[in-house]
C-alpha positions in Angstrom: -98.9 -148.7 18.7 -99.1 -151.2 15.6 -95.7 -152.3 14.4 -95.3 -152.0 10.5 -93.5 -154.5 9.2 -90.3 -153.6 6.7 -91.3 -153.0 3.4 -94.4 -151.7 3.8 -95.5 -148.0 3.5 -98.3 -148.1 6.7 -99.1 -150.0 8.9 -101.6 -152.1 7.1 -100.6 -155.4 5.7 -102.0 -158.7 4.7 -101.2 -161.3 7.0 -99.1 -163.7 5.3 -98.7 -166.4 7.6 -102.1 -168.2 5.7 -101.4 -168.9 2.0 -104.2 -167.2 0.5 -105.1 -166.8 -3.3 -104.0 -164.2 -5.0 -107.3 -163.9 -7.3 -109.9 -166.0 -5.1 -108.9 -164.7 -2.2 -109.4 -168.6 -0.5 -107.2 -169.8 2.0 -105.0 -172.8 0.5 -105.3 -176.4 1.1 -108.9 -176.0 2.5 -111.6 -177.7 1.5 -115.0 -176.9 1.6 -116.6 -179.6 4.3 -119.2 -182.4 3.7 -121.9 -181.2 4.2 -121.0 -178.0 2.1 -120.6 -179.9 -0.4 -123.9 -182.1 -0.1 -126.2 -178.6 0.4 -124.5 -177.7 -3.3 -125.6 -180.5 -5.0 -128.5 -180.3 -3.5 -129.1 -176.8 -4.2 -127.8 -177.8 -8.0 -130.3 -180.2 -8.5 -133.1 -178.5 -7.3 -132.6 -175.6 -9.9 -132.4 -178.2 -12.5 -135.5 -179.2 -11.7 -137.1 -176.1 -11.8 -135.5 -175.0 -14.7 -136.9 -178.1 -16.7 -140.2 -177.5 -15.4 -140.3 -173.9 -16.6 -139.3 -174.5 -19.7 -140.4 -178.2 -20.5 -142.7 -179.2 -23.7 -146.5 -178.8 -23.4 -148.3 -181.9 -23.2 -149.4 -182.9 -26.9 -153.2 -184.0 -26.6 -154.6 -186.3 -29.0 -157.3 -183.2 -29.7 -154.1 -181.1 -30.7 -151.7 -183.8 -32.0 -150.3 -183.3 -35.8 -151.0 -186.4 -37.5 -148.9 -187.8 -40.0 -149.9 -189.2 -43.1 -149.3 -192.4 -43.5 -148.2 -194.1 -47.1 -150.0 -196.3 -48.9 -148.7 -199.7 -49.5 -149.2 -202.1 -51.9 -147.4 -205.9 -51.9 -147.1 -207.6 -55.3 -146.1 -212.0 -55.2 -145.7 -213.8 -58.4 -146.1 -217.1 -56.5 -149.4 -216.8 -53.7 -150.4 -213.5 -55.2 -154.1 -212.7 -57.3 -154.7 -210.1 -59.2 -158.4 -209.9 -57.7 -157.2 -209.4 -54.5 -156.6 -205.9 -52.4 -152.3 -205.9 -52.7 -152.5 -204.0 -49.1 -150.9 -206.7 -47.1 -148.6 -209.6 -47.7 -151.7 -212.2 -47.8 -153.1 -210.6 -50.4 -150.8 -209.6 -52.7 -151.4 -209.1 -56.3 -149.6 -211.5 -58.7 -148.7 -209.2 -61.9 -147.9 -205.4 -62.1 -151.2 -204.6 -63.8 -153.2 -203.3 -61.1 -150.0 -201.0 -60.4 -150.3 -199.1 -63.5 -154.2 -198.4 -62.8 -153.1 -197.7 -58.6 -149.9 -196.0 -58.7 -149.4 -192.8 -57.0 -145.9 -191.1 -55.7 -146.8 -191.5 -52.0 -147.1 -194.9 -52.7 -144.6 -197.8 -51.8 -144.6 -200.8 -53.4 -143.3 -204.3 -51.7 -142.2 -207.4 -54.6 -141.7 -210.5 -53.4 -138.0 -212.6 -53.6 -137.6 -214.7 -56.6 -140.2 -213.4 -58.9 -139.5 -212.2 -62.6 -141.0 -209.1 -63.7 
């Protein structure tokens, strides 16, 4: 015969003398042990892994590679510059703004040098 405790409509009841969660249903003030917790991460870390291995980049190939234009740039010097030289690098930089009016484009950028009057 199963004693039914007062209160209570049948015999079945919840033993009580374990605090247990209302909505977990865990026991109270225990903790999951060490190595528990170690197979977790563990277990965390590997689907990380996978996951950015399913869904990583694909490998850009030089053969499939977008390349980007690259602007034109021209470097004008009132002091070492020529005006018979290129203007595509600081050493030879054109010395007056004619040659821009005959080279000038919008993609272009243009470099003047620090103390020169134009």
């Amino acid at each position: 015969m199963t004693a039914v405790r007062p209160g209570t409509v049948s015999g079945r009841h919840r033993d009580t003398s374990r605090a247990v969660h209302r909505r977990t249903g865990r026991i109270r003030g225990v903790r999951p042990s060490a190595p528990a917790v170690v197979l977790a991460v563990i277990v965390v870390a590997v689907a990380v892994v996978v996951v950015a291995l399913v869904f990583r980049a694909p490998d850009l190939r030089p053969d499939t590679a977008v390349s980007v234009p690259t602007r034109q740039a021209y470097y004008v010097n009132c002091h070492t510059g020529s005006d018979s030289a290129t203007g595509t690098t600081p050493g030879d930089a054109w010395r007056s703004l004619g040659n821009l009016n005959r080279a000038f484009t919008a993609s272009m950028v243009i470099y003047f040098a620090c103390g020169c009057s134009w």
